[in-house]
SETORRO-987918 format. One record per atom (N, C-alpha, C): residue in three letters; x, y, z. Coordinates in steps of 0.001 Angstrom, whole numbers, padded with zeros to 6 digits, always signed. Layout:
ALAXYZ
...
This chain:
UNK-008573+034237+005138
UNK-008960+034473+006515
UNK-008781+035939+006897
UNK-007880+036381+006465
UNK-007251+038033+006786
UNK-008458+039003+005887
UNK-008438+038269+004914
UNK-009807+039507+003933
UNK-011199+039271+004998
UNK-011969+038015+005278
UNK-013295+037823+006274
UNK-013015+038562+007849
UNK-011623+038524+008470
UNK-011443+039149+009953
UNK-011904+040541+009419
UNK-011142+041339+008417
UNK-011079+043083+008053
UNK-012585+043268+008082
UNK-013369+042213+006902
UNK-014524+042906+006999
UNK-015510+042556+008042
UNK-015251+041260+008921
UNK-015917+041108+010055
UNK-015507+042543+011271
UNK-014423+043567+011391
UNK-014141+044175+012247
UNK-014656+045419+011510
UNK-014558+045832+010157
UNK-015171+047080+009769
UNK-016556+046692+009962
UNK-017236+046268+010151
UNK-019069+045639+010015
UNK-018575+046497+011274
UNK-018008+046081+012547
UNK-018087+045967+013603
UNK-018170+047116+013789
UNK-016916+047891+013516
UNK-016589+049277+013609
UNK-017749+050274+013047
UNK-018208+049942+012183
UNK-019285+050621+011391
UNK-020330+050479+011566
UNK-021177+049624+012348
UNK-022205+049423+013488
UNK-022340+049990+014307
UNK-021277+049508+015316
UNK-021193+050258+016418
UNK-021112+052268+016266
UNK-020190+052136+015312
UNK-020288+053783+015249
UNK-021489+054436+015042
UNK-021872+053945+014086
UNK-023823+054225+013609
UNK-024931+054512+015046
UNK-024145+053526+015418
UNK-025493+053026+016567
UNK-025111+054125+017600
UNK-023723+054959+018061
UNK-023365+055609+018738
UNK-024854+056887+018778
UNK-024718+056800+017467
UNK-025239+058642+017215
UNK-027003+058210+017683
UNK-027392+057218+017702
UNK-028801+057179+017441
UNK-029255+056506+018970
UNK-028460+055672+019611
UNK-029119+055650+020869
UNK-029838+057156+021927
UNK-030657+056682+022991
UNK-030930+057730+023570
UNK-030632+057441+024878
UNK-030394+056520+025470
UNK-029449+056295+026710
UNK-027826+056662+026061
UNK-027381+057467+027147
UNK-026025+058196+026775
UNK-025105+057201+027121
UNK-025497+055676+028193
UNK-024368+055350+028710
UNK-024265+053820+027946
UNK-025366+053605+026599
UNK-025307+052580+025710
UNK-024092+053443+024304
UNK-024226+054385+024372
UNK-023326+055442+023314
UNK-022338+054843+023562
UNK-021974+055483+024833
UNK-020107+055058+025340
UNK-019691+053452+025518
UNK-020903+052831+025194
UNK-020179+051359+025372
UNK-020330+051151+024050
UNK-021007+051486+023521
UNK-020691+051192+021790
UNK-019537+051900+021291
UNK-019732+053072+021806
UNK-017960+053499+021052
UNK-016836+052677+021652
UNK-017063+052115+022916
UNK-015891+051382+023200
UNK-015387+050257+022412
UNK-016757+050014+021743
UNK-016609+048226+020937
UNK-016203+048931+019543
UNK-016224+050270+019155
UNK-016276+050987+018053
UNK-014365+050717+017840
UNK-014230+051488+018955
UNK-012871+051602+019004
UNK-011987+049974+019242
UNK-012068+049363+019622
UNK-011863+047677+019770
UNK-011762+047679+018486
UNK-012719+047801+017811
UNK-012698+047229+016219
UNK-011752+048006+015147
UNK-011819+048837+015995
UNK-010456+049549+015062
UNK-009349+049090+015349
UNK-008860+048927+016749
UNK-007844+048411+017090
UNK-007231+047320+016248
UNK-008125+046407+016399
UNK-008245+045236+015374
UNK-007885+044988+014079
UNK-008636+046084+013599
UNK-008190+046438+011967
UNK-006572+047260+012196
UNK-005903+047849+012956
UNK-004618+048440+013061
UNK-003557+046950+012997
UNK-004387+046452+013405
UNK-003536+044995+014115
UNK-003209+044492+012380
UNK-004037+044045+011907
UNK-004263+043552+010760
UNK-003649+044523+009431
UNK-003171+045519+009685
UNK-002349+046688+009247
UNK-000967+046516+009438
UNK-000793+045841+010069
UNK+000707+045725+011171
UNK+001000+046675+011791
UNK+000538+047475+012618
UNK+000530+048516+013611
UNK+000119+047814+014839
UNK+001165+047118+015564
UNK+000903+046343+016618
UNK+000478+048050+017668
UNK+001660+048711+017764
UNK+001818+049898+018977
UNK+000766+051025+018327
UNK+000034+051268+017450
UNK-000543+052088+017413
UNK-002526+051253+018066
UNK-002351+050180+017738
UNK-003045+049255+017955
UNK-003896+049412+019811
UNK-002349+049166+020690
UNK-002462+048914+021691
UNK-002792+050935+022248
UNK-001812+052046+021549
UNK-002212+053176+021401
UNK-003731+053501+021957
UNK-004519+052665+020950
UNK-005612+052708+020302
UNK-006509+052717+021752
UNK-006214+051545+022122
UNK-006738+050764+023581
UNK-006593+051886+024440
UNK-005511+051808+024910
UNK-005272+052089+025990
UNK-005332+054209+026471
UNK-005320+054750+025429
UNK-005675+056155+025645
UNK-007385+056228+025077
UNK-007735+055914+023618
UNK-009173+055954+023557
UNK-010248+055008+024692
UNK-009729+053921+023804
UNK-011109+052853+024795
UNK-010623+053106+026373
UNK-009319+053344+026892
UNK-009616+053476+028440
UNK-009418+054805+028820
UNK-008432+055697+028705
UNK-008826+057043+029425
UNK-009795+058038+028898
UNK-010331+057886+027884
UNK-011152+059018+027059
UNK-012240+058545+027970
UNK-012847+057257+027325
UNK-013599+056595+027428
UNK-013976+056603+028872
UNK-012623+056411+029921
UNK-013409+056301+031270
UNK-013933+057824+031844
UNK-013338+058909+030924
UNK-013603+060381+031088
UNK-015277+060325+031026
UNK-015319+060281+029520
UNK-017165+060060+029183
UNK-017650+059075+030338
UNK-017628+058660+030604
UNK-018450+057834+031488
UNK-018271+058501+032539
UNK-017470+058840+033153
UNK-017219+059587+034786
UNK-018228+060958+034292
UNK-018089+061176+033158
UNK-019023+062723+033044
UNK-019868+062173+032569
UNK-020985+061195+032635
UNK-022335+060876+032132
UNK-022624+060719+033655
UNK-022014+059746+034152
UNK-022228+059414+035031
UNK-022294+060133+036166
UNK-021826+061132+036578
UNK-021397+062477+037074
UNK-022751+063440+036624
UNK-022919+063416+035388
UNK-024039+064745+035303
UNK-025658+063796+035148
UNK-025478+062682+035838
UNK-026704+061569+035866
UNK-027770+062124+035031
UNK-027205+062093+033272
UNK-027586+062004+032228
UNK-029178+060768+031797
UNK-029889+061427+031653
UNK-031324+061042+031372
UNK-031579+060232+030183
UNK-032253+059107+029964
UNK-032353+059006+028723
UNK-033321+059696+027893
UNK-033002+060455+026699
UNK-033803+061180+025873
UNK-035223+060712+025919
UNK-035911+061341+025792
UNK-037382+061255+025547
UNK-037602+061657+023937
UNK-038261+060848+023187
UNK-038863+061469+022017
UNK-039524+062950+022082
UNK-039324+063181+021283
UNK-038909+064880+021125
UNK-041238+064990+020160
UNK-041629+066300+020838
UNK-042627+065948+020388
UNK-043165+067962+019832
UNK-044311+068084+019132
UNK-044446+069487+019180
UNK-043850+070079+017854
UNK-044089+071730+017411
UNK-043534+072088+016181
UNK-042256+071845+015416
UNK-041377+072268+016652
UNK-039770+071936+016816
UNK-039293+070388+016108
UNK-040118+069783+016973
UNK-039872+068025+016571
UNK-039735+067889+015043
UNK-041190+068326+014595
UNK-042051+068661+013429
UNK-040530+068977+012210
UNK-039947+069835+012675
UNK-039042+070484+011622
UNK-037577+070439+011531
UNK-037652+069481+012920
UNK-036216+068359+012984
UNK-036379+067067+011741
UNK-037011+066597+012150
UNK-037313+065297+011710
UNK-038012+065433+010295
UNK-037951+066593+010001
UNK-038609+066702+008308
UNK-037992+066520+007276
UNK-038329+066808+006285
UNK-037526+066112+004608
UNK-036443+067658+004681
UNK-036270+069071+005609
UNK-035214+069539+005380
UNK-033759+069145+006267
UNK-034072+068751+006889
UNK-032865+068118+007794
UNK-032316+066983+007037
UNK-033374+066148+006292
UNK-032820+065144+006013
UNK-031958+065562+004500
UNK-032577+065997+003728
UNK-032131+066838+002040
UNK-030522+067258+002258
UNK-030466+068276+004335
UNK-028950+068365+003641
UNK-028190+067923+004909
UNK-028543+066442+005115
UNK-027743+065577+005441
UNK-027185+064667+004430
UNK-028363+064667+003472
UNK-028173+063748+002184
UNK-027001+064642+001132
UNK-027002+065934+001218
UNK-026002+066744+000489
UNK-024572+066532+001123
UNK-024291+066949+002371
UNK-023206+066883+003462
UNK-022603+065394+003174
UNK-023654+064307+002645
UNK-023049+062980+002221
UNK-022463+063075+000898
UNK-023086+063253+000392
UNK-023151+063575-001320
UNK-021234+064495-001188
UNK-021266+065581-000621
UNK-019818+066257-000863
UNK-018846+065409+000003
UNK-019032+064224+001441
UNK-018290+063507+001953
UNK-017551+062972+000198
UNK-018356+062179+000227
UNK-018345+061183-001064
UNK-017643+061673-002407
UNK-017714+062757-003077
UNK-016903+063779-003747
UNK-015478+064128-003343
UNK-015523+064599-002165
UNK-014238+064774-001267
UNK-013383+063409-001059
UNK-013819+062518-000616
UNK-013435+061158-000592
UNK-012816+060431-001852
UNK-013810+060695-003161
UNK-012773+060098-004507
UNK-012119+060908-004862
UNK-012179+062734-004639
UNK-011051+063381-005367
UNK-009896+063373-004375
UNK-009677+062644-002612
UNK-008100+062210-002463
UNK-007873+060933-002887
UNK-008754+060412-003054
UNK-008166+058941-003549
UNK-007542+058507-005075
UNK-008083+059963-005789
UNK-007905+060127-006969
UNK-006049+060892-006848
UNK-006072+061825-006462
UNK-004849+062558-006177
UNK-003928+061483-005192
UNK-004632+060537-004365
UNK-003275+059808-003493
UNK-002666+059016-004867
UNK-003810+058033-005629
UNK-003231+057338-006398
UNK-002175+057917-007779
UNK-002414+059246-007948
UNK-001630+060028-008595
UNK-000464+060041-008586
UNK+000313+060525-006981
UNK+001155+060909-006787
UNK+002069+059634-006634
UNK+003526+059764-006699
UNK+003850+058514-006347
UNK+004527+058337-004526
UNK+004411+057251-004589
UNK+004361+056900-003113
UNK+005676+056242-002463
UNK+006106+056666-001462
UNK+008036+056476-001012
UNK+007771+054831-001402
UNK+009123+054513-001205
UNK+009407+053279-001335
UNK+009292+052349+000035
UNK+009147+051016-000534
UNK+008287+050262+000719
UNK+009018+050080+001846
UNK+010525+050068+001281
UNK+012020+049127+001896
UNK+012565+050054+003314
UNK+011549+050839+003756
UNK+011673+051742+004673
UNK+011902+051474+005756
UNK+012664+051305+006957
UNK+012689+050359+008236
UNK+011515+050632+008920
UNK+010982+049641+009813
UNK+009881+049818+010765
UNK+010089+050705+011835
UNK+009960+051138+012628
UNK+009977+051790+014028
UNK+009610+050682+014745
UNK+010227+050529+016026
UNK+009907+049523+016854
UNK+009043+050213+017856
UNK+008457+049513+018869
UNK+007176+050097+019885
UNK+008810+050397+020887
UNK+009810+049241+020946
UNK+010791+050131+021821
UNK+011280+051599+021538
UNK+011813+051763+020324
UNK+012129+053112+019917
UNK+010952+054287+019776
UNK+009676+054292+019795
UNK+008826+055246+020012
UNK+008965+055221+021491
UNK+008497+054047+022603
UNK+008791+054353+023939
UNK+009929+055381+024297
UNK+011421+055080+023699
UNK+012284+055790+024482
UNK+012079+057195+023693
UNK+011541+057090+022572
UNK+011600+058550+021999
UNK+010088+059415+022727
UNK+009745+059485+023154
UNK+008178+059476+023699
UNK+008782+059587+025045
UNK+009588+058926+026376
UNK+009824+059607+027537
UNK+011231+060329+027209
UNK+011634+060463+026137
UNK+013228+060970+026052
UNK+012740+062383+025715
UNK+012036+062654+024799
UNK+012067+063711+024190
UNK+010980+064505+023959
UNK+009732+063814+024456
UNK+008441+064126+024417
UNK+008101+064022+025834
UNK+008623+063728+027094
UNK+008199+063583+028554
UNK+007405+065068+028942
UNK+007702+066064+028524
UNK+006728+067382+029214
UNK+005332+067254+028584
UNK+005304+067158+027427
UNK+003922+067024+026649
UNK+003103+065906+027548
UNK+004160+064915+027854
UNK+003043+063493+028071
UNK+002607+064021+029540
UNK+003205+064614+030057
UNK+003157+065303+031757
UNK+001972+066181+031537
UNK+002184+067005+030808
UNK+001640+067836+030389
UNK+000206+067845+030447
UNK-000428+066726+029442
UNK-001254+066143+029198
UNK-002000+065984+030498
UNK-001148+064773+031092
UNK-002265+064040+032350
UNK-002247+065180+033296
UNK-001756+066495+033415
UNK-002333+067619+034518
UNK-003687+067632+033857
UNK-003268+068463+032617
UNK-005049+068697+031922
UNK-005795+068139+031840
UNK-005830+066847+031869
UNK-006779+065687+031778
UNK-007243+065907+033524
UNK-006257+065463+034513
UNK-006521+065790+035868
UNK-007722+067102+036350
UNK-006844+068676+035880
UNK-007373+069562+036032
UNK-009118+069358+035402
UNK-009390+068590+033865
UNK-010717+069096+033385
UNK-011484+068212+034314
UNK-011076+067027+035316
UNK-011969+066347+036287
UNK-012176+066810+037180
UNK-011302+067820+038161
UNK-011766+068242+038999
UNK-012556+069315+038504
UNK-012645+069979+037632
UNK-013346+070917+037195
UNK-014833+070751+036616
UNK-015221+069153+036347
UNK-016007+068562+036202
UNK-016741+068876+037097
UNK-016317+067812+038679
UNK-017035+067540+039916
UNK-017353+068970+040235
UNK-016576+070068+040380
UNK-016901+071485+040588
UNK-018091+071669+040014
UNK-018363+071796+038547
UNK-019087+072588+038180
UNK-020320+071073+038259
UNK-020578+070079+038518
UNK-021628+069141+038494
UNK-022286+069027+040086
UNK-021052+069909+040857
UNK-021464+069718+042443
UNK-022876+070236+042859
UNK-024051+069852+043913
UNK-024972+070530+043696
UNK-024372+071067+044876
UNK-024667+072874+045549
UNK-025047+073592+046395
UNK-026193+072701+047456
UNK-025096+072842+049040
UNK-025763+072308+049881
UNK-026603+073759+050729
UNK-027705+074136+050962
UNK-027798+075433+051517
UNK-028739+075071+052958
């Protein structure tokens, strides 16, 4: 049951991600990455990473996520039009595609020579204690509280700075 959930949630994850890049409504993107990210969650779960899991949720799928959307939604983002003319012509030709197909080709290279070097090396021992989601909590407002502060100004500050620069001039 645990091997059919993994690959029912990577399908998932790996769909949805695909489908991110190729829609042309911007605000079908962000709901697919949301289900993108769900499915990862999922697979963390199935990892035993309950807290990186919920991590997962609750800063990607909801504050990123409600960011992109407040700024699609905010810069009342169009859906693409097919792209037409010389330009089009030399997007969509066999050179764009040749070294996308290369850029895969060295993913794929890059990809077995760490998997080649992880399996190399040897790897700590398993008998390691867990971290509990309590002990990251208190270590996270104990000792990390300015960063996390930190954070939600900048996050704050890049929204109002959003509405600023998306405001239209009333004259």
């Amino acid at each position: 049951m645990d091997a059919f959930l993994f690959w029912i949630l990577a399908l998932v994850a790996v769909t949805a991600s695909v489908l991110v890049i190729g829609q042309r409504n911007p605000m079908y993107s962000v709901l697919l990455l949301i289900a993108s990210f769900g499915a990862l969650s999922g697979l963390y779960i199935q990892l035993g990473s309950p807290f990186v899991a919920v991590i997962q949720i609750i800063i990607y799928a909801g504050a990123i996520m409600v960011l992109f959307l407040f700024t699609v939604m905010l810069l009342n983002a169009q859906p693409e039009e097919s792209p037409t003319g010389r330009l089009a012509r030399m997007m969509t030709g066999a050179g764009p595609r040749r070294f996308g197909a290369v850029l895969s080709v060295v993913l794929a290279l890059q990809l077995f020579w760490a998997l080649r070097v992880l399996s190399s090396q040897n790897m700590p021992p398993g008998d390691t204690p867990a971290t509990t989601v309590r002990e990251i909590g208190v270590r996270l407002f104990r000792e990390h509280s300015f960063a996390f502060e930190a954070t939600s100004v900048l996050i704050l500050v890049a929204m109002v700075g959003a509405i600023l620069l998306a405001r239209k001039e009333s004259q």
